[in-house]
C-alpha positions as CSV (number, residue, x, y, z in Angstrom):
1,X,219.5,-84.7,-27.2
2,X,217.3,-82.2,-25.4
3,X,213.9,-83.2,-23.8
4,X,213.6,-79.9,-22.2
5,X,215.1,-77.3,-20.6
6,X,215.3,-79.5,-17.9
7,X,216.6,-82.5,-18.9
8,X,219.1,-83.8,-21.8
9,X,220.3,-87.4,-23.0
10,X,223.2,-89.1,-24.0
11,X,223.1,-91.5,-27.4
12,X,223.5,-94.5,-24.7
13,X,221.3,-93.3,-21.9
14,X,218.4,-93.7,-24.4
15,X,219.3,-96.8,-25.6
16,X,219.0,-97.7,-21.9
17,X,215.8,-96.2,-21.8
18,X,213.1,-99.6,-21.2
19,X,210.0,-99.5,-24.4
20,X,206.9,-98.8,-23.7
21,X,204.5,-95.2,-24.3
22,X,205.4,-92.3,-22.1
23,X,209.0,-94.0,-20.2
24,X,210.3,-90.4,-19.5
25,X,208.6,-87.5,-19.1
26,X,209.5,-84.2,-17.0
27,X,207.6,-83.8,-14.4
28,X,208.9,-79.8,-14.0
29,X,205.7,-77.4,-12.6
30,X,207.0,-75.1,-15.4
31,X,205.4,-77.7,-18.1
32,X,201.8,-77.9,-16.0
33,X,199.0,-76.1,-18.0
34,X,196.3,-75.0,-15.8
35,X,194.2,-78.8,-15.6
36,X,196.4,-80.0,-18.3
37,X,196.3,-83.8,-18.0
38,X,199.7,-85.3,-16.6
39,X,200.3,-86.3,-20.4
40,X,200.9,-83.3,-21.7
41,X,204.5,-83.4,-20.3
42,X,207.1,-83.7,-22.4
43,X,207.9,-87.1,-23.3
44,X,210.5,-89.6,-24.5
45,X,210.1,-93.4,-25.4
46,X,212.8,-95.4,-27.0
47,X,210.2,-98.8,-28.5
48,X,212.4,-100.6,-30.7
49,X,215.1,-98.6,-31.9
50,X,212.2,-96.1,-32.5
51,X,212.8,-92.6,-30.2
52,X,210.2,-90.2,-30.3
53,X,210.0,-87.1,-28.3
54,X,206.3,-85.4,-27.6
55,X,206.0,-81.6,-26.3
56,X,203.2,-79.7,-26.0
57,X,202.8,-75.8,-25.2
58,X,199.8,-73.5,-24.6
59,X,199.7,-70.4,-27.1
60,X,196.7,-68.4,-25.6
61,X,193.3,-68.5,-24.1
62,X,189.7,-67.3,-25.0
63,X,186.0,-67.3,-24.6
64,X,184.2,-69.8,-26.7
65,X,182.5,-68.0,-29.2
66,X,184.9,-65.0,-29.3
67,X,186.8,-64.7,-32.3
68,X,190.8,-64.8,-31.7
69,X,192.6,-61.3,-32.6
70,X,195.2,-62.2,-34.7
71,X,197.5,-59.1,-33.2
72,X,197.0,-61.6,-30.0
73,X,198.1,-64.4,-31.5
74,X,201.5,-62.8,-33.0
75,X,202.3,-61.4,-29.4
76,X,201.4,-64.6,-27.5
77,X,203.8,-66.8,-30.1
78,X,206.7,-63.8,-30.5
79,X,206.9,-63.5,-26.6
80,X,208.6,-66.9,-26.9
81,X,212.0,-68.2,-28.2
82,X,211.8,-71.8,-27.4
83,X,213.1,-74.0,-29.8
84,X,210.5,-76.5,-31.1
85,X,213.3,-78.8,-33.4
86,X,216.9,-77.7,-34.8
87,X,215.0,-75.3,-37.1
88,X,211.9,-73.8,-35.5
89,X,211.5,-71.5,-32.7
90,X,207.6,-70.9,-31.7
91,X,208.0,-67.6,-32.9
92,X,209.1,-68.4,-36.4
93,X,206.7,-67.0,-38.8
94,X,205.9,-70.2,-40.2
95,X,204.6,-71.5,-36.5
96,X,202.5,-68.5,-36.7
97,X,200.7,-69.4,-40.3
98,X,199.8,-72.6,-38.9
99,X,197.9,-70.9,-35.6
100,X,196.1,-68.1,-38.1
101,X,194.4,-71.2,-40.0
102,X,193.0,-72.8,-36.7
103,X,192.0,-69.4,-35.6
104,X,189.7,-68.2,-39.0
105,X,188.4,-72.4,-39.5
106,X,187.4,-71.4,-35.4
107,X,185.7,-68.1,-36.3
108,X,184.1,-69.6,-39.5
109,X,183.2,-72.4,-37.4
110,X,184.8,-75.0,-39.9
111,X,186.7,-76.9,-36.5
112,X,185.0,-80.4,-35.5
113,X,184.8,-80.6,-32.2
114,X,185.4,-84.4,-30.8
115,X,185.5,-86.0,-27.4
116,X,188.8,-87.2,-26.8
117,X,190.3,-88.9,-24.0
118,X,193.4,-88.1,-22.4
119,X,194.0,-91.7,-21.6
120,X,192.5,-95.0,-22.8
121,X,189.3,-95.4,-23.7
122,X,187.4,-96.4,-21.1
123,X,184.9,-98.7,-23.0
124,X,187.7,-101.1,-24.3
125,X,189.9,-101.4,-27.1
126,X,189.3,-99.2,-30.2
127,X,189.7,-102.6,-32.4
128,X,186.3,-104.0,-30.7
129,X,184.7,-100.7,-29.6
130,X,180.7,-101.5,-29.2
131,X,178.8,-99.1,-31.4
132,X,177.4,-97.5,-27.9
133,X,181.3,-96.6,-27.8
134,X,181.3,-95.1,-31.0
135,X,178.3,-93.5,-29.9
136,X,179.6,-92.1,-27.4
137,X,182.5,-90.8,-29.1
138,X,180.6,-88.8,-31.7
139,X,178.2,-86.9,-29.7
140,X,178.8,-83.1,-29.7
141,X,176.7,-82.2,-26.8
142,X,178.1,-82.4,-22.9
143,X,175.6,-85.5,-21.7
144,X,177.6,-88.2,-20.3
145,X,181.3,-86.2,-20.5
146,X,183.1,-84.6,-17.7
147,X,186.5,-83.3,-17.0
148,X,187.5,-86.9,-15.8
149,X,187.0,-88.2,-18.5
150,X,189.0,-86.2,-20.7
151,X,188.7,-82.8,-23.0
152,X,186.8,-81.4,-26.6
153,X,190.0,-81.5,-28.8
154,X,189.3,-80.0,-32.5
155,X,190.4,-80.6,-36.1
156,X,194.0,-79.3,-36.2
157,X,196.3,-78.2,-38.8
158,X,199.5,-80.2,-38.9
159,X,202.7,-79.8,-41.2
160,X,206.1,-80.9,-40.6
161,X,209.7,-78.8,-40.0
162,X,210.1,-79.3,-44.0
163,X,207.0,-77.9,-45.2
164,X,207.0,-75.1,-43.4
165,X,210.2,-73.5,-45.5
166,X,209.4,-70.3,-47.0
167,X,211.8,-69.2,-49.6
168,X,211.4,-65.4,-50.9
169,X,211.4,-65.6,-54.8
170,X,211.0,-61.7,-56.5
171,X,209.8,-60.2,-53.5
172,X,207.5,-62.4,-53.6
173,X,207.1,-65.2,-50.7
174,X,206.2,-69.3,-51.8
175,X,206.7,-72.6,-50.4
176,X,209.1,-75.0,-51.4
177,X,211.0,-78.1,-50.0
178,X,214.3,-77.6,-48.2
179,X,216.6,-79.3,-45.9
180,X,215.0,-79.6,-42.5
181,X,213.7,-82.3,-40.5
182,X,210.5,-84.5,-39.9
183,X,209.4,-83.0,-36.9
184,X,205.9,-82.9,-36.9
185,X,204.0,-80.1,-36.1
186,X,200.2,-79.3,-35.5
187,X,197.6,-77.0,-33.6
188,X,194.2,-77.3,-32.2
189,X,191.8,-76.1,-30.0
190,X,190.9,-78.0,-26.4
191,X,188.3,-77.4,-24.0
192,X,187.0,-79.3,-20.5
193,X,183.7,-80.2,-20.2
194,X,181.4,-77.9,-19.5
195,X,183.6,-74.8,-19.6
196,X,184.0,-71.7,-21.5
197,X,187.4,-71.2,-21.8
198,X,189.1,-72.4,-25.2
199,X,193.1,-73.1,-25.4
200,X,194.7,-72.8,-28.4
201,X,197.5,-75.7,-28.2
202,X,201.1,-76.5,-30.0
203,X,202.4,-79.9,-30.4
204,X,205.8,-81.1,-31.2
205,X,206.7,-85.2,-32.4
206,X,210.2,-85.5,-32.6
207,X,211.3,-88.9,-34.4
208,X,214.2,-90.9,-35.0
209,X,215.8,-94.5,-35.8
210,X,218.2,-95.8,-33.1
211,X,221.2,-94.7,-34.9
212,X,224.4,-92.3,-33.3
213,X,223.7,-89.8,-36.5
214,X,220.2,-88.9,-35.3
215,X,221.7,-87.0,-32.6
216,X,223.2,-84.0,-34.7
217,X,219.7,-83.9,-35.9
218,X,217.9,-83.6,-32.9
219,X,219.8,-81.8,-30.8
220,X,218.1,-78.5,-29.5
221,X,220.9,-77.0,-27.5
222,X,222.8,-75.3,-30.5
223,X,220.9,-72.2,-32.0
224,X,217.7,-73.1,-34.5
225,X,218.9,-71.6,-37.8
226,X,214.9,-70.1,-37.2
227,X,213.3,-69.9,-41.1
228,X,212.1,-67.1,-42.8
């Protein structure tokens, strides 16, 4: 299985792999986003029997309050042909569907912006949070929040490898379910503290039992089959 284009595991090397959040991650410079927390790397944990791999990937850049030109936004996610799972690239059209929706919710200013830390909260655990923490949590102006203490993350729009198959029916093009796989799949917005600049982000979650067939599932190293 392929982390990266940096590092790949054996079935048994991640069942050696100890539980626990974040027990591998690539620490490669190509994978550091300008003041992207160290989190952001990609990611494997093996909990249980449980292996999920996290990846992350910046798609462009602009000015808050500037609308994002959609011809930007093609170029910015056809410039690359990572793989994302066994049946996505970043460029597949379907990728790109997803981004456009952040982008016009962003324009028509339909995005919640929420204060999200990139690590624990700092006021204790979310099960006993004190209302001054939820407080905290749900203000939208910059008092009390700086780039230590995490980023404005927005609403995103998620889908998964199997809802995003697009069959072409009469010319016509519809959704359907097809043979893929549960990777997960979302964008958002995220901006520091204080700071113009808006990044429009792709996440990956990767998930499997502890099983020897998962691995012909997850491998990235063969050719996507890419969806239309």
């Amino acid at each position: 299985m392929r982390l990266c284009a940096h590092h790949s595991f054996t079935y048994d090397e991640i069942k050696a792999i100890a539980g626990g959040w974040g027990a591998f991650h690539c620490d490669h410079e190509s994978h550091c986003g300008e003041r992207w927390p160290l989190s952001f790397r990609p990611r494997l944990t093996n909990f249980f029997g449980d292996t999920l791999v996290s990846c992350w990937f910046s798609i462009l850049c602009v000015v808050k309050g500037i609308p994002i030109s959609m011809p930007a936004l093609e170029a910015a996610l056809a410039a690359s042909e990572e793989p994302l799972c066994p049946h996505l690239r970043r460029n597949s059209p379907g990728i790109l569907r997803l981004a456009q929706e952040v982008a016009r919710d962003r324009e028509k200013l339909r995005l919640t912006w929420h204060r999200i830390e990139e690590a624990l909260c700092s006021h204790g655990s979310s099960l006993i949070a004190s209302e001054e923490c939820k407080a905290w949590h749900r203000r939208r102006d910059e008092k009390d929040f700086d780039v230590e203490q995490g980023a404005w993350i927005s609403d995103s729009w998620s889908t998964n490898c199997r809802d995003l198959t697009l069959l072409r029916v009469n010319y016509g093009e519809v959704f359907a379910y097809e043979r893929g796989c549960g990777c997960r799949i979302y964008v958002y917005m995220r901006r520091l503290p204080g700071e113009s600049r808006e990044e429009m982000i792709l996440g990956t979650r990767r998930s499997w039992l502890e099983r020897r067939t998962w691995l012909d599932a997850s491998r990235l190293d063969a050719s996507p089959t890419d969806k239309k």
